[in-house]
C-alpha positions as CSV (number, residue, x, y, z in Angstrom):
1,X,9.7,0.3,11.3
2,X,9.8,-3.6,10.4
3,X,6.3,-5.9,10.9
4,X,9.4,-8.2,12.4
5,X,9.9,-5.4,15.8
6,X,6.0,-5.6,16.9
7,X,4.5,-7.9,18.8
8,X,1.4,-8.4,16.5
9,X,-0.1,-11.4,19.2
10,X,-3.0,-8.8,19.8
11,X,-4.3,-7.5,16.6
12,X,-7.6,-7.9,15.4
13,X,-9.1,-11.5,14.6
14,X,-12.0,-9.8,12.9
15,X,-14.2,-13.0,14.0
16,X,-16.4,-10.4,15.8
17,X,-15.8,-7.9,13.5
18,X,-19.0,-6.1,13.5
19,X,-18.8,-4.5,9.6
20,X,-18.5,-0.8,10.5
21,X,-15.5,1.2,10.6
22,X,-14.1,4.9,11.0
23,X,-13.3,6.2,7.7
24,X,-10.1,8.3,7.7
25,X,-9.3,10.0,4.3
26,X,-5.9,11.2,3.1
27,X,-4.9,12.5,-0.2
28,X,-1.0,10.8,0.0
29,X,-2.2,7.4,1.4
30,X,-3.0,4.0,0.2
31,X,-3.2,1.2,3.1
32,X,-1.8,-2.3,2.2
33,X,-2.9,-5.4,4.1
34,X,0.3,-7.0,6.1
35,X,2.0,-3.5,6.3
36,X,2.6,-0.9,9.0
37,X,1.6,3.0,8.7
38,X,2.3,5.4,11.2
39,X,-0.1,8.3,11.6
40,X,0.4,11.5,13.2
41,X,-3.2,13.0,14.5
42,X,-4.1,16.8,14.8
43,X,-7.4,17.0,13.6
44,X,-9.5,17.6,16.5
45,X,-12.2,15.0,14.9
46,X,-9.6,12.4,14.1
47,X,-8.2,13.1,17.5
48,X,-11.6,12.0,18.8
49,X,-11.9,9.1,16.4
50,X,-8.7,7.6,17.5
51,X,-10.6,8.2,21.0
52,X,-13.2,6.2,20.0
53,X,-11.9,3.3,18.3
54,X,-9.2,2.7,21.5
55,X,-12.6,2.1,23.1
56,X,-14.0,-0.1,20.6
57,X,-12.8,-2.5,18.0
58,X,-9.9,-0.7,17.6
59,X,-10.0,-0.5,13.8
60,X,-9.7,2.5,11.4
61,X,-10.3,2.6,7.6
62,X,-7.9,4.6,5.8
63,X,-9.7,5.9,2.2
64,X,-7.8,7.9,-0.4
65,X,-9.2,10.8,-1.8
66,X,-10.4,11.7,-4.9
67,X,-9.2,14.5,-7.2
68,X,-10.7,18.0,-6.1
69,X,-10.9,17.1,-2.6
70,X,-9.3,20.8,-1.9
71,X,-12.1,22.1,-2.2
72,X,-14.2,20.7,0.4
73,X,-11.9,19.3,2.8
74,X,-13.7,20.4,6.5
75,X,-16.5,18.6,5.2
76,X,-17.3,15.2,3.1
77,X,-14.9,14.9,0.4
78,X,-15.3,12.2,-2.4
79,X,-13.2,9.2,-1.6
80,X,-12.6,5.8,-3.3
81,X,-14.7,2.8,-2.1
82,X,-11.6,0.4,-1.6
83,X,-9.7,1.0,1.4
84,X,-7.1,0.0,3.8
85,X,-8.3,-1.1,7.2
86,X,-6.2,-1.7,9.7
87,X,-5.5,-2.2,13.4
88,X,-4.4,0.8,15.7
89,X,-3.9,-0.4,18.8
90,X,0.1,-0.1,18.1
91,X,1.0,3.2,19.2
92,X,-1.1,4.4,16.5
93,X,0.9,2.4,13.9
94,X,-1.8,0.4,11.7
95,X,-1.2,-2.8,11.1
96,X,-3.0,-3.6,7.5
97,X,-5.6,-6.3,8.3
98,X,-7.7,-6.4,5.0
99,X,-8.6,-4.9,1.8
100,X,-12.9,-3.5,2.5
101,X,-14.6,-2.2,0.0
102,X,-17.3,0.3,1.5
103,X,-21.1,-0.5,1.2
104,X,-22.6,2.8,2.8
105,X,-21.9,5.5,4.7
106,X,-23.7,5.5,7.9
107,X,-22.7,8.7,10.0
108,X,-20.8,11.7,9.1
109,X,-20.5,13.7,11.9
110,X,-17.7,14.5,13.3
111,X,-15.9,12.2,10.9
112,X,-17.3,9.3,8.9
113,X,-18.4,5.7,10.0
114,X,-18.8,3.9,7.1
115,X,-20.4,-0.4,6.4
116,X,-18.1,-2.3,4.6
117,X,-17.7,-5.6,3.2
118,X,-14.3,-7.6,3.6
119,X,-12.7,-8.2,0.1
120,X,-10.7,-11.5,0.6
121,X,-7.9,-11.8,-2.2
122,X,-8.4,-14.9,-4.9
123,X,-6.0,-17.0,-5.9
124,X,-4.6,-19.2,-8.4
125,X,-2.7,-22.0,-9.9
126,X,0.2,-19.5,-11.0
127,X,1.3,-17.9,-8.0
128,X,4.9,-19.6,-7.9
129,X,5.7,-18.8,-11.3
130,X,4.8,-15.0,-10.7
131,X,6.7,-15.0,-7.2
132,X,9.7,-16.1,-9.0
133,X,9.5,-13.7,-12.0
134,X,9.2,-10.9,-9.6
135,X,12.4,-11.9,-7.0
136,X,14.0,-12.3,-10.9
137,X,13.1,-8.9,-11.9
138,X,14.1,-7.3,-9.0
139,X,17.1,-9.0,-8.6
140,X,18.4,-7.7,-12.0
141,X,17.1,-4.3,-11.3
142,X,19.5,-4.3,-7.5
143,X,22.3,-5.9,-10.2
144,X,21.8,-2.6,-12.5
145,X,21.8,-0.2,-9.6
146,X,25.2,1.5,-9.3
147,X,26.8,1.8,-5.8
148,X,26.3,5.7,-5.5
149,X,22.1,4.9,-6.0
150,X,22.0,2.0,-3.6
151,X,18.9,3.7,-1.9
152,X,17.0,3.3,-5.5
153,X,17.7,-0.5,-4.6
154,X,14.2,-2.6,-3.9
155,X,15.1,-3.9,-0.6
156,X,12.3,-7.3,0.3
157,X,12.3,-10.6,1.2
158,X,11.0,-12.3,-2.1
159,X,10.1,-15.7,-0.4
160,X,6.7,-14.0,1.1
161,X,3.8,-15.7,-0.2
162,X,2.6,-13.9,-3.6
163,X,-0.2,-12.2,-1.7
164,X,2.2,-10.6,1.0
165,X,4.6,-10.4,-1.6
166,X,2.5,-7.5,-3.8
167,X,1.0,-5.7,-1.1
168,X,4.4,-4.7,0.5
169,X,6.1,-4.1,-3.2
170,X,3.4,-1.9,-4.2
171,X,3.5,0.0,-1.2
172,X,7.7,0.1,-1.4
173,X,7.8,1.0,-5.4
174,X,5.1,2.9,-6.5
175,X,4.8,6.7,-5.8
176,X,1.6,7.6,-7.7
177,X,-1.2,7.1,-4.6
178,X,-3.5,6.4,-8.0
179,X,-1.2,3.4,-9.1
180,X,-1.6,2.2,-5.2
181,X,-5.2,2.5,-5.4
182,X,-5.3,0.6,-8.5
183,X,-3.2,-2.3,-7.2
184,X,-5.8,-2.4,-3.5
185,X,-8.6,-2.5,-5.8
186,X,-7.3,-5.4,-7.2
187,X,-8.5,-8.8,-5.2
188,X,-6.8,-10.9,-7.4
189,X,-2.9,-11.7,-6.1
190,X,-1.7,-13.1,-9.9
191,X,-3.5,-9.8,-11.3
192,X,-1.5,-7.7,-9.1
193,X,1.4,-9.7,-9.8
194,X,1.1,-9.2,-13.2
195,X,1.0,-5.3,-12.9
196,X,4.2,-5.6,-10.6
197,X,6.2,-7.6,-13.5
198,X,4.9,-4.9,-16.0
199,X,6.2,-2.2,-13.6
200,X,9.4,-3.9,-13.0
201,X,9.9,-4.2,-16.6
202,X,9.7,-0.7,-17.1
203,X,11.8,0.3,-15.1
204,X,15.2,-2.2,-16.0
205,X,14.2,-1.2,-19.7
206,X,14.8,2.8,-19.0
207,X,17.5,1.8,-16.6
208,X,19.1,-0.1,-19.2
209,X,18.7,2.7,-22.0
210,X,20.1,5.0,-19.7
211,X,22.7,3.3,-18.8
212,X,23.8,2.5,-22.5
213,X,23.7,6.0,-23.1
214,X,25.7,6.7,-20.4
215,X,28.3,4.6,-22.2
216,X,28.0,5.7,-25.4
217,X,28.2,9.7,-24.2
218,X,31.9,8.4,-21.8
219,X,33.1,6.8,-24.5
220,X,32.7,9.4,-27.1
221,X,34.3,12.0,-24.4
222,X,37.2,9.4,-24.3
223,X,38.1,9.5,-28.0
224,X,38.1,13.2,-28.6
């Protein structure tokens, strides 16, 4: 599902946000601001939380769990403080609103309402110069890709603003939920930039080792 297919006119402002929020913990999920997440509930709390917040402001906090949450799931599992809160007004799709970093928890039963503060992103002077690195880096990388792994191919619009830009590629490249949460609890939009390039770098230079070996092991084959 593209943010381009939803009428978004609705969504939360947050200029009456009152600062508390449903907490909904999974141990696969980091939430992005500025990107969709479709949730399928069968929890008969988060059944009645999704209840409640169609009621209300609408809003739910997705948290990630920490390591060794199997053990007490059914009841108040660590999480991490920074989380994804989004709009679910959408057919329970979330629409990423902001980055909150929680202050308290102030109920836990049946699930957990939690204060939060807003963490706005900071920005600086060099955000064009990163934006540019990254649509570089990726381009090479989609140049690199062979035809028979075009679905390994990073597949965004490069012109969103920097902020946009490393939400929506974190969410799209990364596959470690503790490399997500890493990159949310980052307010800073050239820092995260910064880990992106460092990712992308990565990756061309085993692509490109691979891909020399690759060579090296056909031609070889081709002389004997």
């Amino acid at each position: 599902m593209d943010l381009s297919e939803l009428d978004l006119k609705g969504v939360s402002n947050l200029k009456s946000f009152t600062g508390v929020i449903p907490l909904f913990p999974l141990s696969t999920v980091v939430f992005f601001p500025n990107t969709l997440l479709p949730l399928h509930i069968f929890e008969p709390r988060y059944k009645q939380m999704v209840n409640d917040v169609i009621n209300t402001e609408k809003i739910i906090g997705m948290a990630l769990l920490k390591p060794g949450w199997g053990d007490n799931y059914y009841e108040t599992p660590e999480i991490f403080d920074t989380v994804g809160m989004g709009d679910g007004r959408i057919n329970i799709v979330l629409y990423g609103l902001k980055r909150v970093r929680i202050v308290e928890v102030v109920e836990n039963l049946p699930y957990r309402l939690a204060r939060v503060d807003i963490v706005d992103d900071l920005h600086g002077s060099s955000e064009q110069t990163l934006r540019l690195r990254i649509g570089e880096l990726i381009t090479r990388w989609n140049l690199l890709i062979e035809n028979t792994e075009k679905s390994h191919r990073i597949e965004i619009n490069t012109n969103l603003p920097l902020d946009r830009l490393t939400d929506a590629l974190g969410t799209l490249i990364f596959t470690n939920v503790f490399d997500k949460q890493t990159l949310l609890e980052e307010p800073s939009v050239e820092k995260r930039a910064q880990i992106l390039i460092r990712d992308l770098k990565t990756r061309l230079e085993i692509i490109s080792v691979t891909s020399r070996k690759r060579s090296e092991i056909i031609k070889k084959r081709h002389l004997n």
